[in-house]
Every structure is written in structure tokens, then in C-alpha cells.
DOKENU-744992 format. One record per residue: residue number from 1; residue in one letter; x, y, z negated of N, C-alpha, C in turn. Coordinates in nm, 2 decimals. Atoms other than C-alpha are relative to their C-alpha. Layout:
% DOKENU-744992
{NUM,'A',{X,Y,Z},{X,Y,Z},{X,Y,Z}}
...
This chain:
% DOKENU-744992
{1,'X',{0.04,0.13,-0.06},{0.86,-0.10,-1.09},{-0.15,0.00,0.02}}
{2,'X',{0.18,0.04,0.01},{0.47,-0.06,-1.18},{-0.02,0.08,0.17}}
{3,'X',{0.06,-0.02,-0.12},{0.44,0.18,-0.88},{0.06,-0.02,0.11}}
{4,'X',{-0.09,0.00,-0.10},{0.70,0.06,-0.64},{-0.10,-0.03,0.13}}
{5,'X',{0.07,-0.02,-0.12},{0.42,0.01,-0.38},{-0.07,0.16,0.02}}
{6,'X',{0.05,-0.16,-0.01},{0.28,0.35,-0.39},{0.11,0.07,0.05}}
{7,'X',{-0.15,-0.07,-0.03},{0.67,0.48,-0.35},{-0.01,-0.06,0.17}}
{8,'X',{-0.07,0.09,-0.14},{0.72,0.21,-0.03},{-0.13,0.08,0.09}}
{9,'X',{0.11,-0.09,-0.07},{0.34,0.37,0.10},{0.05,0.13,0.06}}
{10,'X',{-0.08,-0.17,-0.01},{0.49,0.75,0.09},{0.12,-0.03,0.07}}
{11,'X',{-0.08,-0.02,-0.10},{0.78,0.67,0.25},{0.01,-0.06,0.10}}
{12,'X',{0.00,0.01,-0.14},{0.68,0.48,0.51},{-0.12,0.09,0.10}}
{13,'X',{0.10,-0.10,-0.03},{0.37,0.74,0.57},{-0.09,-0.07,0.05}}
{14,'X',{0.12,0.08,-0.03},{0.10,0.49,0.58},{-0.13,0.08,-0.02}}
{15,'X',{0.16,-0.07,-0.06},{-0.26,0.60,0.68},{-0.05,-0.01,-0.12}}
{16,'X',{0.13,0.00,0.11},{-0.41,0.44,0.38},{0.08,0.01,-0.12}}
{17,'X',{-0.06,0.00,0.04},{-0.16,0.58,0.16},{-0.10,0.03,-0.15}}
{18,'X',{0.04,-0.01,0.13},{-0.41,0.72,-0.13},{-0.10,-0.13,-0.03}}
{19,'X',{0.05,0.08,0.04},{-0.57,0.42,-0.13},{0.05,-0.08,-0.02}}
{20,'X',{-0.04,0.09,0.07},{-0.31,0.19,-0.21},{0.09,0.08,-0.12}}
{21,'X',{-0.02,-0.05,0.15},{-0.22,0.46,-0.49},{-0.10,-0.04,-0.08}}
{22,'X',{0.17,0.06,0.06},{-0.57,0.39,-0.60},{0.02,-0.13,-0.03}}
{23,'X',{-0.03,0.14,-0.04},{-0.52,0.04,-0.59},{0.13,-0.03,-0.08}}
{24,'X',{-0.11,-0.02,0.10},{-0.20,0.04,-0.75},{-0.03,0.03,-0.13}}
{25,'X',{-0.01,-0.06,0.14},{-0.30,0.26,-1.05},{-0.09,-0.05,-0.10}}
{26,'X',{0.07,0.05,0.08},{-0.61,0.10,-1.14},{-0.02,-0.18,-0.02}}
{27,'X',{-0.01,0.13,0.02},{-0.57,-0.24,-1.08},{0.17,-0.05,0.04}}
{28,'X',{-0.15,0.04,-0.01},{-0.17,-0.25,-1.05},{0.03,-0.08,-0.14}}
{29,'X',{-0.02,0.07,0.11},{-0.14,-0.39,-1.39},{-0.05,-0.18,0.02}}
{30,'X',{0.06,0.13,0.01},{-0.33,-0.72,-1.34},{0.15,-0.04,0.15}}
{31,'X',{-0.09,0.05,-0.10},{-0.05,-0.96,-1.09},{-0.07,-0.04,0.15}}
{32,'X',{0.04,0.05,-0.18},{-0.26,-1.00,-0.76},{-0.06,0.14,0.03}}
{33,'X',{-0.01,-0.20,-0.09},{-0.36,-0.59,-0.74},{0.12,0.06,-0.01}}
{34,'X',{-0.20,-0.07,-0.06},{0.06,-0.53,-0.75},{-0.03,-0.07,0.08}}
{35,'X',{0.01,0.09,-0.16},{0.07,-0.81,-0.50},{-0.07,0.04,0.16}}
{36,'X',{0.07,-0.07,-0.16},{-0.21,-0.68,-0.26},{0.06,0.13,-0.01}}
{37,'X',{-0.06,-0.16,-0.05},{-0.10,-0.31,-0.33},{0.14,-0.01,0.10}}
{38,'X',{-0.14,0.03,-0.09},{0.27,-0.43,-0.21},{-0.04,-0.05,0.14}}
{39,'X',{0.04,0.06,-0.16},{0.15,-0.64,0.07},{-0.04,0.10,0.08}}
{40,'X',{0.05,-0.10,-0.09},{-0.04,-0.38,0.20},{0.07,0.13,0.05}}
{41,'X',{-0.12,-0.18,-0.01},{0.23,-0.07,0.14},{0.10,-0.08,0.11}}
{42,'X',{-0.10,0.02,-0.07},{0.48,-0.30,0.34},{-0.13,-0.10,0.16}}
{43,'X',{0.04,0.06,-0.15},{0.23,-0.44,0.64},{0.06,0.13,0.06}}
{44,'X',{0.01,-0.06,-0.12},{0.30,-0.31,0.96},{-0.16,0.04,0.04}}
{45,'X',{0.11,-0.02,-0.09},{0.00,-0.12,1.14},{-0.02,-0.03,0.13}}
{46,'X',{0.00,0.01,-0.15},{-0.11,-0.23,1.46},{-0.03,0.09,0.11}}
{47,'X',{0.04,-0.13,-0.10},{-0.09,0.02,1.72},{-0.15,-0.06,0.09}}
{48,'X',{0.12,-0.01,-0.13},{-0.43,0.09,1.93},{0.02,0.00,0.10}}
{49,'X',{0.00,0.08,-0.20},{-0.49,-0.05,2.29},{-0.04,0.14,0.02}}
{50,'X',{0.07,-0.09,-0.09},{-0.50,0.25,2.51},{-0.01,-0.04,0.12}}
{51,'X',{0.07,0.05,-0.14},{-0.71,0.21,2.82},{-0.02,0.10,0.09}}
């Protein structure tokens, strides 16, 4: 459960995947660095405007 955002990161192959391991590992214990690490492992990315 501690790293279930790090798991959700890797299998959706997010860009900023070692940094919400990072993120996770060292501040996943406290309840609003799980919360941001999750939030951020399940955002959507927004695709870039090509011109």
C-alpha cells in the first residue's frame, strides 16, 4: 500500500516516474507526500501543441 503510487507511475510509464519514486519513498510516510505522490502517479499528461 506504502508504494502503490510508484506501482500506478510504472505502469502507466509516466515521464516523471523516478521522481514520484523519490517522492514516495522519502516523504511517502507523512499523509500529504502519499496524497501528492498518488495524485501525481494518476494525473493525466497534457499532450504538446504542435504547430
Amino acid at each position: 500500500m506504502y508504494f502503490l503510487p510508484s506501482i500506478i507511475a510504472f505502469a502507466r510509464s509516466k515521464r516523471d516516474t523516478a521522481a514520484i519514486v523519490l517522492l514516495n519513498f522519502f516523504l511517502g510516510w507523512t499523509v500529504i507526500g502519499w496524497v501528492v505522490a498518488l495524485v501525481w502517479a494518476v494525473k493525466t499528461g497534457v499532450p504538446a501543441v504542435v504547430r
